[in-house]
C-alpha positions, 0 to 999 in steps of 0.5 A: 773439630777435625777430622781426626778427632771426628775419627776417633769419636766414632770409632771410639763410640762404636767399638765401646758399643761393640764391645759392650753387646760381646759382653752383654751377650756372652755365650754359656753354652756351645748352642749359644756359641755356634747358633745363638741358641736357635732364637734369633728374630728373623728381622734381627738376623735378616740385618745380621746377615746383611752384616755379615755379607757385606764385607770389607770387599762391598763395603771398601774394595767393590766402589773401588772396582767399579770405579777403575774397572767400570763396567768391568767391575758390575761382575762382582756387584751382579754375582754377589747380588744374585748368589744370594737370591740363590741361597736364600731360594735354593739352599738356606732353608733346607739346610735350616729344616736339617737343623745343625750346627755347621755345613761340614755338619750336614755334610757328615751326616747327610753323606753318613760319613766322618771323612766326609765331614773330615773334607768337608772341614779341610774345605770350609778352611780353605774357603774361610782362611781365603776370604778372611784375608780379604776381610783383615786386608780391609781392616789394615786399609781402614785402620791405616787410613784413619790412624795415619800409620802404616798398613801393616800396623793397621792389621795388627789392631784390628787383630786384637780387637777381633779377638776381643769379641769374637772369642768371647761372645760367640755366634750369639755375641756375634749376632747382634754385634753384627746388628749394631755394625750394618746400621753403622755401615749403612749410615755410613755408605749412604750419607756421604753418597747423598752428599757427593751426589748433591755436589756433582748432580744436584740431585740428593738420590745417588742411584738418580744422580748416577745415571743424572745430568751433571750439574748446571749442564745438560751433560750426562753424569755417564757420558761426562765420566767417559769423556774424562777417562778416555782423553786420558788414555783409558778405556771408557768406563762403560766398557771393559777389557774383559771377555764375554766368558770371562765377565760370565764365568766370574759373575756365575763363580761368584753367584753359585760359591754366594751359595756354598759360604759357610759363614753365610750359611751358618746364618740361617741355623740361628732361627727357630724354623724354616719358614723364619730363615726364608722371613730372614733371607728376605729381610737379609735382601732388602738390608743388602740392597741399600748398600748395593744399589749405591756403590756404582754412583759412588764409585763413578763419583769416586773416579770423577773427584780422583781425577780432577784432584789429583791429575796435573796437580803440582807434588809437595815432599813430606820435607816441605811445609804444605801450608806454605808450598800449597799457597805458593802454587796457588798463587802462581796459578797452578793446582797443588796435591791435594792435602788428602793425598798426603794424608793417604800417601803416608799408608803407602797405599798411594805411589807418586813416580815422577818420571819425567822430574817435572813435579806434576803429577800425571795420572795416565791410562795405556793409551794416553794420547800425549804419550805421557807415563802415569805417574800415580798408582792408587790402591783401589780398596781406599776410595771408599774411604777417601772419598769424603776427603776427595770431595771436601766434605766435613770432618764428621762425615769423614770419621764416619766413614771410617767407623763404618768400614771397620764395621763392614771389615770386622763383622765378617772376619767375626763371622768367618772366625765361627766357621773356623773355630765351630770347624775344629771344635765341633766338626773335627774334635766332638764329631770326629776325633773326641765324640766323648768331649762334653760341652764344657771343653768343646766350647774351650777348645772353641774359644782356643780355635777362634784365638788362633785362627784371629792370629793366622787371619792377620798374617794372612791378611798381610799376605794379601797384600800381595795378591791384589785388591781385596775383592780379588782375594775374596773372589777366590774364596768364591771359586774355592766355595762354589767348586768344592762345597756349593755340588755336595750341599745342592745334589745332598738337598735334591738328589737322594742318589748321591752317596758318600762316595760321591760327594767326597770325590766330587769336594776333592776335585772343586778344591785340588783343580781350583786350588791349584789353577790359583796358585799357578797363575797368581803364584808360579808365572802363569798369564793370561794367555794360559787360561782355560777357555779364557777364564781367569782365576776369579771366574774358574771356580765356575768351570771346575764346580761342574767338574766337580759335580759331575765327577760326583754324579757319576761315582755316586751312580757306579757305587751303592745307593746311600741308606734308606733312612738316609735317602728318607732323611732328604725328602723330609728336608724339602718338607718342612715340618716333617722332620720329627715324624721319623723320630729324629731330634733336632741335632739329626743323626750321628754318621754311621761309618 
């Protein structure tokens, strides 16, 4: 059987199994919709969760990053990693003790204020509609790639297939969907990583074959893959052209807005106590890191297959019989496109120029020594997917991996769609414009909020096409998180000083100062040579976080101290348990002004 109808098997099976868990788990109440009810096993949530983290960014583009960046690319594999240790200790279980619905809740009654949780709501879109670009780029990589149809095209039928089950079953739906994708999407990472690692190494642990002797020699795997790329003309993989502040600012950006993600955090308010969200968060760690402690040996083993299929292999035009042509280099001693680059190049996702009309193609870096131009340009987000296909393996496992990167793509862009949808229907309608809505129309108004937001994520997932790889895109939704939301949750948890004057200011500055120093160095010409202090746009929601919290601080400090029953609320949250001795139910308060 071939790789096609492999494909088509597993993606197939997985979405009917998708499909069937929506329906089987519909939701029936706004509870059900938003927090499954409050009943979610930690175990089973744990690997929700895990789910939900890794994204179309770590599952499809992080490999790919540290593939061609190298070390470079360890800022985003270390950020992520750590911001979760960080809101799993810091933050997840205080929120869970609060016992709401969504973050812009929290922020709305801990900071007793609707316009606080009217800013709140503008930031979680931001964060939200910023990430899920990233999150729909995915699905047009991997749709295009497994349908052999254009990116574009790729987008819209994952829109409709997130629609499906998104909008139907909910945070509930949503929940145990997402356990069904990380067992795809982790089968799915690791088997073609052992297989690969057998091949190069001969060793069937990759994270051991990583840092292993390639095989039948005493060479290091590492040292191997620098001698390549640097004879090339690039810079050795275990380098990086990054400044020092930069790599820092990037990995704290990304560990601190790990921290403020409301589609993360919104996690931990499905179980039934504090105690079950840390049980939670730490199965959540141990899920993640099977995926994570792979994806560096499957990103070396990524950019070593590349080269030594691709570079100096004779073209073949889509005029031309491959069979034929490819048999006739052969014979003649050369070394042909392979078929898989073919097969790709049809997404417009690779990009062959040959400059010097030889008919060879040349993958060169800045500082090749030949003085030859490269002539291929690949997309970063594909070789996770093309990785099987670069190194020979079987079709199933080839259509594997594609079931599983729809997996990784379609259950955050799920999760997101509940921040989106729970941000306007309960956030901003029930707790803000309409407070007499019953359950009935909030969860209609829910439903209604999920479909547009499915229909705005695909646009602006062609959009991100644009910006750049989709780790990238998604790395600003980290900066917009960590400059505007991750100060209020943290100071509204810790400090019982902090009003609402504060933490409206404090969201205001994150979101405008970070917001607008994005938009000017990816959008109205700024360069490198103007950025603060060095710090790119994916590391500078680091600098305008403690911006943001300081600006807080010292308006909360020359304004009036909050409520005593606000500042009670605060020391009971840190307490687990305590909570219902004031008298407060489990939805907490209604903001007073």
């Amino acid at each position: 059987m071939d790789q096609a109808n492999w494909s088509f098997i597993f993606v197939g099976v997985t979405f009917a199994l998708y499909i069937g868990i929506a329906i089987w788990s519909r939701a029936s109440s706004t509870e059900d919709f938003y927090v499954a009810g409050h009943d979610v096993h930690p175990v089973i949530n744990g690997m929700a969760t895990a789910a939900d983290w890794m994204s179309a960014a770590s599952f499809l583009s992080m490999a790919g990053l540290i593939a061609f960046l190298g070390y470079g690319g360890s800022v985003y594999l270390m950020g992520w990693t750590g911001g979760y240790v960080l809101l799993a200790l810091l933050l997840a279980p205080f929120l869970r003790e609060f016992g709401k619905f969504t973050v812009p809740d929290f922020v709305g009654d801990r900071y007793y204020s609707s316009f606080a949780r009217v800013v709140a709501v503008v930031c979680a879109l931001f964060v939200s509609f910023t990430y899920i670009a990233g999150q729909m780029k995915g699905v047009g990589v991997a749709f295009s790639g497994f349908l052999g149809i254009p990116f574009e095209a790729g987008i819209i039928i994952g829109m409709v297939i997130v629609f499906f089950y998104a909008v139907l079953g909910g945070m509930k739906g949503i929940t145990y969907t997402q356990v069904a994708q990380y067992c795809v999407l982790i089968f799915a990472y690791t088997v073609p990583a052992i297989f690969v690692s057998l091949i190069i190494t001969g060793n069937a642990v990759p994270q051991l074959g990583f840092i292993g002797n390639v095989k039948g020699t005493d060479i290091a795997m590492l040292d191997k893959l620098n001698t390549v790329v640097r004879d090339l003309g690039f810079l050795e993989y275990t380098s990086t052209s990054k400044s020092m502040v930069d790599v820092f600012a990037i990995t704290a950006a990304l560990m601190f807005g790990t921290a403020g993600l409301p589609h993360v955090i919104i996690r931990f308010f499905t179980v039934k106590s504090a105690q079950a969200a840390r049980v939670s968060a730490g199965w959540a760690l141990v899920f993640i890191a099977v995926l994570y402690t792979t994806a560096p040996a499957v990103g070396a083993f990524a950019r070593m297959n590349f080269i030594d299929t691709v570079n100096e292999a004779s073209y073949i035009a889509d005029d031309e019989d491959y069979e034929t042509r490819a048999a006739t280099i052969i014979a003649q001693g050369g070394k042909p496109v392979p078929a898989w680059y073919k097969s790709w190049e049809k997404t417009g996702l690779l990009h062959y120029d040959d400059k010097n009309g030889d008919g060879i193609m040349q993958y060169r870096g800045p500082n090749a020594p030949d003085g030859i131009a490269n002539e291929v340009n690949p997309n970063r987000d594909i070789f996770v997917l093309a990785n099987p296909q670069i190194a020979g393996l079987p079709g199933w496992v080839i259509g594997l991996v594609v079931a599983g990167g729809l997996a990784a793509a379609l259950s955050t862009a799920a999760g997101l769609l509940m921040v989106i949808s729970s941000a306007i229907s309960h956030d901003l309608c029930r707790r803000t414009l309409f407070p007499s809505m019953n359950d009935k129309t909030e969860l209609r108004i829910a439903r209604f909020s999920a479909a547009g937001a499915v229909v705005c994520a695909g646009l602006l997932g062609l959009f991100a096409s644009q910006l750049g790889f989709v780790a990238q895109v998604v790395a600003f939704a980290f900066g917009l998180a960590a400059a505007s939301l991750f100060p209020i949750i943290f100071l509204g948890i810790f400090w019982k000083r902090m009003n609402k004057e504060g933490a409206i200011t404090a969201m205001l500055v994150g979101l405008v100062s970070t917001t607008s120093y994005i938009i000017y160095f990816k959008f109205m010409g700024g360069t490198a040579a103007g950025w603060w202090f060095g710090i790119s746009p994916e590391g500078i929601g680091f600098l305008f976080m403690w911006l943001a919290a300081g600006t807080g601080i010292g308006v909360s400090l020359a304004t009036p101290a909050p409520p005593q029953d606000i500042q009670d609320l605060v020391e009971d949250i840190r307490v687990p348990g305590t909570r219902r001795s004031h008298g407060m139910a489990e939805g907490g308060m209604a903001p007073t002004k």
